[in-house]
PyMOL commands that place a pseudoatom at each C-alpha (Angstrom):
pseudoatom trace, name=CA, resn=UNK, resi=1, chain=A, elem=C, hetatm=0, pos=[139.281, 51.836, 185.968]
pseudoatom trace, name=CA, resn=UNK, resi=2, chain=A, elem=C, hetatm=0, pos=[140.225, 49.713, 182.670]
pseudoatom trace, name=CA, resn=UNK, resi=3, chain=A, elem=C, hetatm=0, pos=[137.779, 52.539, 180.501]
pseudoatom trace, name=CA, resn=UNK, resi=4, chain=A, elem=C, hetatm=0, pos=[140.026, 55.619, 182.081]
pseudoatom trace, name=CA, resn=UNK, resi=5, chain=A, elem=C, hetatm=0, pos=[143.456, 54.144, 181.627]
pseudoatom trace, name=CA, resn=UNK, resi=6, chain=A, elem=C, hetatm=0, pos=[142.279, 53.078, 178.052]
pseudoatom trace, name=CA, resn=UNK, resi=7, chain=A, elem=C, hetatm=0, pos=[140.776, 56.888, 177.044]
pseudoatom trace, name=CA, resn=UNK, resi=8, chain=A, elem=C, hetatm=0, pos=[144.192, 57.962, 178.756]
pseudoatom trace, name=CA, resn=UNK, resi=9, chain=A, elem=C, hetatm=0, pos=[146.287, 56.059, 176.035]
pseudoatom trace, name=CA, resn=UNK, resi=10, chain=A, elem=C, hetatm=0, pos=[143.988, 57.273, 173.213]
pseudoatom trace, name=CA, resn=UNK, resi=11, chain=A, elem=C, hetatm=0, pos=[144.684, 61.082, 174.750]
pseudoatom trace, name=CA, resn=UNK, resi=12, chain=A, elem=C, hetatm=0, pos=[148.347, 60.040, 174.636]
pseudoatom trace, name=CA, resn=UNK, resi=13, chain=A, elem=C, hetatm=0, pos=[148.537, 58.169, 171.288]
pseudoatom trace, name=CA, resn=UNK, resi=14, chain=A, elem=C, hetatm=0, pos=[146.631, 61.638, 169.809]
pseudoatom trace, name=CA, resn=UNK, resi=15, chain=A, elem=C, hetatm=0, pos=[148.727, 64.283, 171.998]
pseudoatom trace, name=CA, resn=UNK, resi=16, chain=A, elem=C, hetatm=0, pos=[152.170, 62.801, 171.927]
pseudoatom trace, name=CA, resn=UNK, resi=17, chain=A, elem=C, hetatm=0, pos=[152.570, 64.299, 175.449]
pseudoatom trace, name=CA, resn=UNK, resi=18, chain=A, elem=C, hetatm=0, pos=[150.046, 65.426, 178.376]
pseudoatom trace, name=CA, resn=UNK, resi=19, chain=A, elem=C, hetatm=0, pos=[149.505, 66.602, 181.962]
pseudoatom trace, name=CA, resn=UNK, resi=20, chain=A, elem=C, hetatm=0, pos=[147.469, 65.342, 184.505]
pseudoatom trace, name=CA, resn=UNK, resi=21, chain=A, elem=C, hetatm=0, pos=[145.572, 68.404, 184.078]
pseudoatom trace, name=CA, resn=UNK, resi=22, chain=A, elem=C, hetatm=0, pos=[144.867, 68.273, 180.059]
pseudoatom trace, name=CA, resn=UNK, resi=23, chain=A, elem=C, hetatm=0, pos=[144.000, 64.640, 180.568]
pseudoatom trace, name=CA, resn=UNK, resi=24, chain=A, elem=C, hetatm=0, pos=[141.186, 64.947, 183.170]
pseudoatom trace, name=CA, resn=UNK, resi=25, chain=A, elem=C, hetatm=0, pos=[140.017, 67.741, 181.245]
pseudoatom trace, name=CA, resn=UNK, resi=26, chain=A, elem=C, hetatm=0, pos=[139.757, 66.096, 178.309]
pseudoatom trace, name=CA, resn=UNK, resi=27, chain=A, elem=C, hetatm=0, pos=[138.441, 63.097, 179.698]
pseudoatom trace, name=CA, resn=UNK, resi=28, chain=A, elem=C, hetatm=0, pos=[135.728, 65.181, 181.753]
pseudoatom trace, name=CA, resn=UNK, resi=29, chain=A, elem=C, hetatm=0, pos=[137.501, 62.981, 185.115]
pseudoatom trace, name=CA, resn=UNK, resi=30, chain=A, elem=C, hetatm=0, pos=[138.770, 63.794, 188.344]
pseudoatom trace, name=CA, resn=UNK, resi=31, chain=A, elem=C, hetatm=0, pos=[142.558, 64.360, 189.122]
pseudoatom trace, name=CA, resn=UNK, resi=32, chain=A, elem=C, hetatm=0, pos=[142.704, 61.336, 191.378]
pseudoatom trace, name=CA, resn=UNK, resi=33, chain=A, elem=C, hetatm=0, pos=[141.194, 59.008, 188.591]
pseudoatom trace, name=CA, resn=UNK, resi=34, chain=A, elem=C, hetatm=0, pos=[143.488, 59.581, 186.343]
pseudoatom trace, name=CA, resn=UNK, resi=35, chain=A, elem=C, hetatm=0, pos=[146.779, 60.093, 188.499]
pseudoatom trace, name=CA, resn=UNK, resi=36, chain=A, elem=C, hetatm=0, pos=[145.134, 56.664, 190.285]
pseudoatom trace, name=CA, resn=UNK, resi=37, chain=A, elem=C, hetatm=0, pos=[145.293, 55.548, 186.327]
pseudoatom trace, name=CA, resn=UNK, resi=38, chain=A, elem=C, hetatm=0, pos=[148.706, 57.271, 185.450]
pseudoatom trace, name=CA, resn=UNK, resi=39, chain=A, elem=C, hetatm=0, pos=[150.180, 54.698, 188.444]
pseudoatom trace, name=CA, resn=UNK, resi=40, chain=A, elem=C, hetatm=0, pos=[148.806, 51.813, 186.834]
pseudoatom trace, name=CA, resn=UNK, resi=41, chain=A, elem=C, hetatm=0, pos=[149.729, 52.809, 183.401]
pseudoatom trace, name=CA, resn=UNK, resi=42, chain=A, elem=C, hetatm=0, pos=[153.466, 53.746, 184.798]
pseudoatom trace, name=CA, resn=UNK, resi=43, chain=A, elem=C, hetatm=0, pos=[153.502, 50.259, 186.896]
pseudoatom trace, name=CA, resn=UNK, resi=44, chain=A, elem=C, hetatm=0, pos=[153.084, 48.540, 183.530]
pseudoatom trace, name=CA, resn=UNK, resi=45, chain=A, elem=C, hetatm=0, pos=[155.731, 50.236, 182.087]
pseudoatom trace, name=CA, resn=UNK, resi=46, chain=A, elem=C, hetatm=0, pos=[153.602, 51.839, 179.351]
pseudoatom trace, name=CA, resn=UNK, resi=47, chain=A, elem=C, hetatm=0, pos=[154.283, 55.542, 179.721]
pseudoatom trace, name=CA, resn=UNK, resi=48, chain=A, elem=C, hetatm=0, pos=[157.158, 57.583, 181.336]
pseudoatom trace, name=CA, resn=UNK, resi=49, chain=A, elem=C, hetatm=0, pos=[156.307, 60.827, 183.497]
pseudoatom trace, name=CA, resn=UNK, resi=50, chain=A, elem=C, hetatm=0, pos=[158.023, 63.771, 184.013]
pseudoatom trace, name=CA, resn=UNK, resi=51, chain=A, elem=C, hetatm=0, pos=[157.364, 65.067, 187.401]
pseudoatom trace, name=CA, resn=UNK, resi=52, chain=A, elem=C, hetatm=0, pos=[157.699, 68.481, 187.633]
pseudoatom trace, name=CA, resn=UNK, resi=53, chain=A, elem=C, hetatm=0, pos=[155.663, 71.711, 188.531]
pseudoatom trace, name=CA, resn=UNK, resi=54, chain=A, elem=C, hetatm=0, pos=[153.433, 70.569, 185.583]
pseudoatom trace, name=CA, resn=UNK, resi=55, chain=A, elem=C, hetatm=0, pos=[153.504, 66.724, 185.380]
pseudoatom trace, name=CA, resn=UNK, resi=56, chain=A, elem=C, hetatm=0, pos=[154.321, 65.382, 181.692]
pseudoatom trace, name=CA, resn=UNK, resi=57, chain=A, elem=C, hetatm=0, pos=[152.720, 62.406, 180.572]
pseudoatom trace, name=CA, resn=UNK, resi=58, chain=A, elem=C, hetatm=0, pos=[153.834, 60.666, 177.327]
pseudoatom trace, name=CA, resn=UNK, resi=59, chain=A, elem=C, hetatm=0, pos=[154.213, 57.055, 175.851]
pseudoatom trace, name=CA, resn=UNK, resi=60, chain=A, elem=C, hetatm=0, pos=[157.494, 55.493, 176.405]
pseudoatom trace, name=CA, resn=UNK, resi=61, chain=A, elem=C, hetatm=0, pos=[159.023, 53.512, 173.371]
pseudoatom trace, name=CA, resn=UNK, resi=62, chain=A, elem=C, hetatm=0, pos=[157.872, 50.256, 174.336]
pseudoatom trace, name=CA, resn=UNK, resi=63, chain=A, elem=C, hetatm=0, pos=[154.426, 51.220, 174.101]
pseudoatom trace, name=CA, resn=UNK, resi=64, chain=A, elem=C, hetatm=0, pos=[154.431, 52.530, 170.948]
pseudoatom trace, name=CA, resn=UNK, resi=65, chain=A, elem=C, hetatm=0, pos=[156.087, 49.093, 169.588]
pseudoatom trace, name=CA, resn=UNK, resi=66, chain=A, elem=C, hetatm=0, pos=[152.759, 47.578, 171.404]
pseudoatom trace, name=CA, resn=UNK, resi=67, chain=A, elem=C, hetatm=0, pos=[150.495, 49.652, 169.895]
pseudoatom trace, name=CA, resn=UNK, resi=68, chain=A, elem=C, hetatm=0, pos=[151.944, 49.795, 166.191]
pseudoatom trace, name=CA, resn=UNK, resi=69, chain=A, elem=C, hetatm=0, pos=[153.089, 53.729, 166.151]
for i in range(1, 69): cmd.bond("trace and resi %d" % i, "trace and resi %d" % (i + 1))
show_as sticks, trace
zoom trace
């Protein structure tokens, strides 16, 4: 779980913003691993989501101070 909801920050620190979608894709993972990795991620307060028809996925400001962006 730690290596998927570390790729998903590198897709996110890359893409600005992404869906659940674009992210398993590029990731070559299931849905459920990384929505199961989006709640952890989200729980920690690192990224905000935008649920909608097509979920948006994007760093929040507080992870960007974290990471140096």
């Amino acid at each position: 779980m730690v290596d998927i909801v570390k790729a998903i920050l590198a897709v996110l620190i890359s893409k600005e913003e992404a869906s659940i979608d674009d992210i398993a894709q590029k990731l070559d993972a299931t849905r459920n691993e990384v929505i199961n990795a989006i709640h952890i991620l989200e729980c920690l307060g690192l990224i905000d989501v935008k649920r909608s028809n097509n979920t948006v996925i994007r760093l929040n400001s507080d992870a960007r101070k974290l990471l140096g962006l």
